[in-house]
Structures are given as C-alpha cells and as structure tokens.
N, C-alpha and C positions, 0 to 999 in steps of 0.2 A: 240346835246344830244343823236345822237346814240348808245353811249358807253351806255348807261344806259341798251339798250338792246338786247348788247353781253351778248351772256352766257359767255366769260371768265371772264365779269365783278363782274357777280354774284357768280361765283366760287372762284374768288380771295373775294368777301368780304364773302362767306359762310364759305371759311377755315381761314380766321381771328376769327370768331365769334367760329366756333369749339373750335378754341387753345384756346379760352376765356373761355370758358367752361369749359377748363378741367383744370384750373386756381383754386385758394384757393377761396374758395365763391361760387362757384358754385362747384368746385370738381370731375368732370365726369373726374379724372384722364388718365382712357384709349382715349377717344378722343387723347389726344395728338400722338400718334403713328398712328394717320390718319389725321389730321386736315392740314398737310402742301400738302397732294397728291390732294386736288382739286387749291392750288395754282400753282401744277406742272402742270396739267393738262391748266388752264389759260396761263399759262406762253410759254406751247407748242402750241397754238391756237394763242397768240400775245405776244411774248417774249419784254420784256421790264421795263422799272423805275414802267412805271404806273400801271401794276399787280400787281408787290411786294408791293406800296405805298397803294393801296387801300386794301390787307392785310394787312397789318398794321393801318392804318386807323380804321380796322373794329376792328382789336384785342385789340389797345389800346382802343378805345372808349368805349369799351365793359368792360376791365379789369382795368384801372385806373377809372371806371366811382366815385369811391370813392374821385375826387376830391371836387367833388361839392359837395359833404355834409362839406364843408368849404363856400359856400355860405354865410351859415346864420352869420358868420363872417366878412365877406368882401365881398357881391355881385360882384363885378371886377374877382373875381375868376370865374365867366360863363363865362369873357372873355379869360380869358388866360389857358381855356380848351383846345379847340380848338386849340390853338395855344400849346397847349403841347404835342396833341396829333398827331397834324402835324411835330411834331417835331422829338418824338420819331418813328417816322412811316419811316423816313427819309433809316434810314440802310435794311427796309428789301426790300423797291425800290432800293438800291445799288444790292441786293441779286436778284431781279428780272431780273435787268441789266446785271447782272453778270452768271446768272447760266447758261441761254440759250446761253452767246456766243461762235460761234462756235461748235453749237451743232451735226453740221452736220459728226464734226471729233472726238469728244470726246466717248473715251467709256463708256457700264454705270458702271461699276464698278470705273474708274474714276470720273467719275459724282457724283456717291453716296458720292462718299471721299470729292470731291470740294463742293457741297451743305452742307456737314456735317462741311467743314471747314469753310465754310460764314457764317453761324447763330452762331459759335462759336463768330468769329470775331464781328459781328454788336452787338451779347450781352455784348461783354468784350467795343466795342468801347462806348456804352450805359453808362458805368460806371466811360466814363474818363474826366475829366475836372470842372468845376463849373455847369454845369447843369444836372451833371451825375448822374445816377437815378439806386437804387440795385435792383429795383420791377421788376417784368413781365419777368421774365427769365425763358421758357421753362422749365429747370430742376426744377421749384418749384411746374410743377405740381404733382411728383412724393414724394411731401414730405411725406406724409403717407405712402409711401410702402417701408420703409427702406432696406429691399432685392436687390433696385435695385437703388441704389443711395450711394453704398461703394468705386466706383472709386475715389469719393470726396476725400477721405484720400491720394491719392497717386497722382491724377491729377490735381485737384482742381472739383466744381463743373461744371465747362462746358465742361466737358466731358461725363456730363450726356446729357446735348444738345445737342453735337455729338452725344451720342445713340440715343437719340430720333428722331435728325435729319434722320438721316443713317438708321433707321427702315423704314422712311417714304417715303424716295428717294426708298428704294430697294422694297417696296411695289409699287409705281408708274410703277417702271420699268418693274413687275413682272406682273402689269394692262397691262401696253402698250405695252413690246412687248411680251403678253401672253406664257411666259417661266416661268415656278413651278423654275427654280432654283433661282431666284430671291425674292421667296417668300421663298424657305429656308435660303437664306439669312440673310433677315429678322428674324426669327427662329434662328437661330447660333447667331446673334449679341445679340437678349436677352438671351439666355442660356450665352454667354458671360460674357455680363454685371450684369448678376446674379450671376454667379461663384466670382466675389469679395465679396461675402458675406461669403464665406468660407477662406477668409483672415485672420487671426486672428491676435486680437488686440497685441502689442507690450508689450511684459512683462518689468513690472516697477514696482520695489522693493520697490519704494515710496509711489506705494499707499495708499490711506489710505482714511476713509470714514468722511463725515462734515456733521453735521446736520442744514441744512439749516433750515430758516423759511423763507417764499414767501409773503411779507403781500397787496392781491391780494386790489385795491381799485375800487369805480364808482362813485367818484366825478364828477359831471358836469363842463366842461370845462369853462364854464360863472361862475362860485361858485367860481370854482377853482384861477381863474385872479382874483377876487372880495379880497384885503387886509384885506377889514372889515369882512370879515368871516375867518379871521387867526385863533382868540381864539376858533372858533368852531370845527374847522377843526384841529386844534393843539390837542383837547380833542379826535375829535374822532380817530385820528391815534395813539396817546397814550392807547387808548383801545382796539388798535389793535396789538396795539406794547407787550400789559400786556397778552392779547391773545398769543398772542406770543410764552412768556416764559414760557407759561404751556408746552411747549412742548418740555421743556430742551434746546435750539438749541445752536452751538458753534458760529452760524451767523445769524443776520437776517435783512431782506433787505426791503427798502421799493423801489415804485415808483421813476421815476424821478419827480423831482419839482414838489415835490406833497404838498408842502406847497408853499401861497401866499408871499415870504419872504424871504427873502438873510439870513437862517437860522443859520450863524453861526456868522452873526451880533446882531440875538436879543437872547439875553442874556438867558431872561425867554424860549423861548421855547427848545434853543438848550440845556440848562440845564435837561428840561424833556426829551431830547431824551437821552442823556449822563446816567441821571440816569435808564433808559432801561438796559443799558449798562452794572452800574455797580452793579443792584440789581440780574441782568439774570446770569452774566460772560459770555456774550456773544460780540462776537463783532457787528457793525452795519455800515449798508452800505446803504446810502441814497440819492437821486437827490435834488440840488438845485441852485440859482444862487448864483456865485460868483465875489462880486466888487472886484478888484484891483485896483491902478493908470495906470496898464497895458492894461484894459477895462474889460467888463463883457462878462465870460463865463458860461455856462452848465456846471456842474462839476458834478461828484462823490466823496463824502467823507465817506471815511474809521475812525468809532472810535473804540478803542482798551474796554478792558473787564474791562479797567477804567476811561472811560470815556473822555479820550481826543483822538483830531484827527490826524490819524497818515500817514494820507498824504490825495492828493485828485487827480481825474484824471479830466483834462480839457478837454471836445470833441472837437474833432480836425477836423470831416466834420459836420458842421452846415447845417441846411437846407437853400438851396437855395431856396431864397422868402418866406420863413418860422421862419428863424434865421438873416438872411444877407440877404440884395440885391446885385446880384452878376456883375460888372461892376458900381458901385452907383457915383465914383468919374467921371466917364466918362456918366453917364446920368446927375449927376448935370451939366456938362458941359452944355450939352445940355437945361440947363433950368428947367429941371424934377425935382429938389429937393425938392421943397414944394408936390410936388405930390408923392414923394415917400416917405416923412413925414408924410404921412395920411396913408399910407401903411403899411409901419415898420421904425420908427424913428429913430429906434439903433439899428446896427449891432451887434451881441455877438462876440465876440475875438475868436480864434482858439487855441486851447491846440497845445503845440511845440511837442507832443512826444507821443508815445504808449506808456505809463509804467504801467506794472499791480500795483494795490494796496496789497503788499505780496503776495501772491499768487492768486490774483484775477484780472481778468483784466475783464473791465468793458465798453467796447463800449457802448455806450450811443443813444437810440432812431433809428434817419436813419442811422446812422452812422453802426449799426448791417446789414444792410440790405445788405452794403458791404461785399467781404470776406476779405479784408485788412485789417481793423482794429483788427476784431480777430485773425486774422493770425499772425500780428506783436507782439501783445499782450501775444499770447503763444510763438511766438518767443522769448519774452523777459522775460520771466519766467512764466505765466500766469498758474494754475493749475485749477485752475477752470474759466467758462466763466458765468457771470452774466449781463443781460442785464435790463439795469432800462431805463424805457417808459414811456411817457403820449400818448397814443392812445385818450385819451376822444375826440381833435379836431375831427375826426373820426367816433366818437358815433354811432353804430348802420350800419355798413360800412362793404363793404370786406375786407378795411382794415387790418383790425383788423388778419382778420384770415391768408393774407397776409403777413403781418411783423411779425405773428409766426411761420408762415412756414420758415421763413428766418432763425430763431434759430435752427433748425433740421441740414440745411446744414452747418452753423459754426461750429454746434457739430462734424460730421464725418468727415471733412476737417480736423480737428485740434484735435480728437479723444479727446474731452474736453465734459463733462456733465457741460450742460449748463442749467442756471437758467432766464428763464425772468421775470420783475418783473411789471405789469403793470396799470396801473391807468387808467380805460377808455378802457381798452383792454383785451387780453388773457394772463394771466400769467400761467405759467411751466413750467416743469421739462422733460429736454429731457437725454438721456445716451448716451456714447459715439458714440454709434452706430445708432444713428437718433429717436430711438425707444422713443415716446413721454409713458414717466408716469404717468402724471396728468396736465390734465389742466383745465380754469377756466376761465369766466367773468364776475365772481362775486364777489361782496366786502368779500372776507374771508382771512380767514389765512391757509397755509398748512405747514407745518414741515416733509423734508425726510432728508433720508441718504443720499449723495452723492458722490460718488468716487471721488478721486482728482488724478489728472496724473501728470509726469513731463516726461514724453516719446516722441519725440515730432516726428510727422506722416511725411510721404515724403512731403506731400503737405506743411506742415508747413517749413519744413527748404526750399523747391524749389520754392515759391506760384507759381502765374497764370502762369510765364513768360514763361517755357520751353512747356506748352503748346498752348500756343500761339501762340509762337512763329512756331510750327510745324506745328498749323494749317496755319498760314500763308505762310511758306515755299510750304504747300498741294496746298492751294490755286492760288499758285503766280504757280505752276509746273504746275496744272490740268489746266491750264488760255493760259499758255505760249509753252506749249508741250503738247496737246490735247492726239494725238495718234501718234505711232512711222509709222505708217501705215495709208495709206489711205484706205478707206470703199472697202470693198470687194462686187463686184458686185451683190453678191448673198449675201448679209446682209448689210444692214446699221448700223451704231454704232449710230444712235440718240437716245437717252436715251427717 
C-alpha cells in the first residue's frame, strides 16, 4: 500500500478530478488548460500505465458519476460502474505509458506535439466499436466559450483537445525547465485557436429562416414507461402541441418517445397529432417506437402540413446496455440468457442509414453525442440538425447538461443550427457558430427563427479521418525518431 502515499499518486488523481471539474456540471471551464500538468509532473516522478490509469480513474469516476442515478432502475448498475469506469480509464494509462518513453531524448517542443497527439487518439479510440462512449471529451469543456471551439468546422472537434492538450504540456515544460518561452507558447497556441473565430461562415444563397417550435417536456421516466398513462400524457402533449401553434411555426418537434406507445400504430392518438398538423400548416417531427417484421427500432417521424407521414429516420447507434446488449448471442452461450432477460429482454434494431427527413436530419438521443451521425446526416443533405431526447432516465443529473453541451459541437462542425428537443433534459437552440440562444428544463414551449444552410463546412465533407490520421502519423514520428540529436551536455532535452 505504499503507492497510496506517493505524492505522484495524488497528483495523478488531483489532475483527474481537476479536468472533472472543468466538465458540463460542474463548469470551471478554465481548469482544463491546467488539470493535465500535475499528471505530467506524476508521470515525470514514476512514468508509467499506473499514473495515466489512476487519472483516469479519478476523472471518470468523477464526470460519468451520472451513471448511477440509473440505480433506482436497475441496482446492478452500482456494479457495472466501476467496471465502466475502469474501462474507460484504460487509453489515458496507454498515454501514461506512452508519453514518458524515451524521455531522456525527446525534445519538448516534440513532446508537446506527441502528448497533444495521444489524448487526440485515446478520445477518438473512446468512440469506436459497441462500447464506444461520445461523453467526456476534453473539448466539451469549452462548450460555452464558442470563440474558441471554431477549428471544429474545419478539423473536427478533437482538435480542440489538441489545443487544450498542447497549452498544458507547454505550461509543464515552461514549470520544469523554468524558460518564459514555453509559457508563450502557451499564449501563441490560444491566440491561435482564437483567431478561427475570425473565419467566416461560408456564403449560401439557400439560406433561408424556419420557425421552429421546441416543445421542451418533465415527464417522469416511471410515468413515462407506465402505458396506462397514454391517454393522460397523449392530453397533455396535445396542449402543448395547441401551445404550439400560437406561435405560427413552419415546424414543430416534440421529444423522443415521449409517448408510452408504438404511435403510429394507435389510431386515436396519432390522429390527434396529424391534426396538429393540419390545423397549424406546420409540419411535425416526433420520437417513437417503431414495430416492423424487420424488429423494433427508435425512430424519427416526419408528418407533412397534412397530416400524413413522410418518412421516418431509424437510429442506427442504440445504446449499449441501454437499447441492446452488446455480444448477447455470445453471452447466451454462456448460460446468461435468462439473466440478461431480467436486464433488457429486447434488443431495438439498428436504422441501415443516415438519411435526413427533407431537410432535417435528426440523430437521435446518444447517438448526437457522436460527431458521425451528424456529420453524415449534413453530408447527405441535412439543412438543419434536430436532436430528439428522453434525458428523464438522468433526472436531476450532469447528464443533462452534458448531452447539451454535445449539440454546441455538432453545430460548428457541420455549421448547421441545431435544435434539441428534450424530455427530462435541456432543450435549445444553438447557431451555427456554437452560440447557445435559449435553453431550458422546463416543460414549455419555445418558437424561434432559424437559419437553414446547405453549404457544407471542411469538416463535413473530410470528418475525423485526416486528422487523425496526422495525429497518428505525430505520434508514431515523436515515439520512433525522439531527436535527430543526442542531448547536448550542457542541456538535457527531458521535457
């Protein structure tokens, strides 16, 4: 138990809890631009897996602690906290392993580039495969300061974690080997990353403005699943929906599955949404579930200004252990099928395709929290981005404020005014340029204007890949060709 009381131990878990902080829910945004130099400093005192791990450790434990407020659903979820959080903690132990090797040759100006190309890497690796997770990405601490989160539109967002990284390596190095030019460094990268706010947005003749309605809801998730509260629930979103139309709109959006009800199965109530439809002239865009012979998915449906529906979009990343259990044929193997029947009985189907609804593309719930699905989405004509949510599992959670800070970055990634729309959460209205206009987590209704684009940003026609692919290239060069030079006797190059 000696590790318990190294001070690098404590400094690897002090600069987890920092970056935690400066996370959606707690918000001390500036933290982040220092929260990784007491893991440098760990790391240079016992370089290794176990300082990165136990940062990580600290920072998820701290910033997904919104898992457990799923508890009161399924107590089994205290156990497979821990084991989440050990999981996702995995890549910044790779970064721990990785940043000190060879540190005796590397310069820091190399140094700064290879640490800023590993937290690229372990957040993009974060998001790949069936347990891939769009939360807790460094760059979300910055969602409120839209001045300095515009490289989004041309790089994608993790090159906002390169800045942020890249401030915090050149402030270490500017600590340790006490040289001011290292702390201007620092200084030049955010003047930098500031100047893409003098970008301007891409002229598009198609503009044109939509009068959204947002119809914001706080149903209780126990209410919510409850069937025999349809007809209550069916009244009260009708009167939100009549709310509504006082406010002219050409669109108006409710929730995801925000009724107990495969709604375009029962007759009576998708009729009173239709007539919404064709009393307003507006059209309507709504969450629910949909049966086929093919299975049951999450969908989006799109109805026209008369009442019938003019297509629907299936979500295509379901939550894992949330929507689907992810390996389920290969644990029934094993025996676990009745055990994962008490769990989640039925997998929901996967949508085959990005396609916006007309001009709408509509990611659905975790699925926004990635940048791919809106990215494809405005690839494939998408002019405005509307995201329909039930947050209520969540209730009272950082959640919440989390998966809207995730709408900020799809917006200037894909230079798309984004709408979210949420049940149990935070719904609003962000511009193309991250700038939130209104938001809310309250049951009401709001009506704005909204620009519509069809111009579509670097990031959108190139996504993640060419930067990633650079940082991996930085990575695998800083890793493999340290310095062309060995250490000059009168200066060591140890960062």
């Amino acid at each position: 138990m000696n590790w318990i009381r190294r001070r690098e131990t404590w400094l690897s878990i002090g600069g987890g809890i920092l970056a935690a902080l400066s996370m959606p829910g707690f918000g001390v945004s500036p933290l982040v631009f220092v929260a990784l130099v007491p893991l440098f400093f760990a790391l240079t005192r016992r370089p290794g897996f176990g300082q990165g791990y136990l940062f990580g450790l600290a920072f998820f434990a701290v910033d997904v602690r919104w898992v457990l407020s799923l508890t009161r659903f399924n107590p089994l979820v205290a156990l497979g906290y821990p084991l989440l959080i050990a999981y996702l903690a995995i890549p910044f132990g790779l970064i721990g392993w990785l940043a000190m090797r060879r540190r005796d040759k590397i310069a820091p100006w190399k140094w700064i580039v290879l640490v800023s190309a590993l937290l690229v890497l372990a957040e993009f690796v974060r998001t790949v495969g069936p347990l891939g997770m769009g939360f807790s990405m460094l760059y979300e601490a910055l969602y409120r300061v839209p001045w300095l989160i515009q490289s989004a539109s041309i790089f994608g967002s993790w090159s906002i974690t390169a800045f942020v990284a890249a401030i915090n390596a050149a402030l270490y190095v500017a600590w340790r080997k006490k040289q001011i030019r290292y702390a201007l460094v620092a200084v030049g990268l955010f003047l930098a990353q500031a100047a893409f706010w003098l970008v301007p947005l891409a002229l598009d003749e198609a503009d044109h403005a939509l009068a959204v309605a947002a119809v914001s809801s706080n149903v209780d998730q126990q209410e919510k699943l409850d069937a025999r509260n349809l007809a209550a629930l069916t009244d009260r979103f009708i009167a939100l929906g009549e709310e509504a139309l006082e406010g002219n709109p050409d669109l108006i959006v409710f929730p995801e599955s925000f009724l107990p009800a495969y709604i375009l199965d029962v007759h009576t109530v998708f009729t009173q949404l239709a007539d919404l439809a064709t009393n307003g002239n507006a059209q309507l865009l709504f969450g629910t579930g949909t049966y086929r012979a093919s299975g049951i998915f999450n969908s989006t449906v799109l109805v026209d200004t008369d009442g019938r529906v003019v297509d629907r979009y299936d979500m295509v990343r379901p939550v894992p252990f949330g929507e689907y259990i992810p390996g389920r044929r290969l644990l029934e193997a094993f025996g676990l099928g009745a055990w994962l029947d008490t769990f989640l009985p039925i997998d929901l189907s996967r949508g085959d395709r990005y396609e916006p609804l007309e001009a709408f593309g509509t990611p659905i719930c975790f699925e926004s929290t990635f940048p791919t699905a809106s990215r494809r989405l405005t690839a494939a004509g998408a002019e405005l981005l509307v995201t329909l949510t039930n947050d209520a599992w969540f209730a009272g959670s950082s959640e919440l404020e989390t998966h809207f800070a995730t709408a900020v970055f799809r917006a200037v990634e894909n230079r798309r005014a984004t709408v979210q729309v949420a049940n149990g959460g935070i719904s609003g209205f962000v511009d193309r340029r991250g700038r939130i206009l209104w938001q809310t987590n309250l049951e009401t209704v709001s009506t704005r204007q909204v620009r519509l684009s069809s111009a579509h940003a670097p990031y959108t026609r190139y996504s993640d890949l060419p930067f990633v692919l650079l940082a991996l290239c930085a990575a695998l060069l800083a890793l493999v060709f340290p310095s062309c030079r060995r250490k000059r006797q009168t200066g060591a190059q140890d960062p």
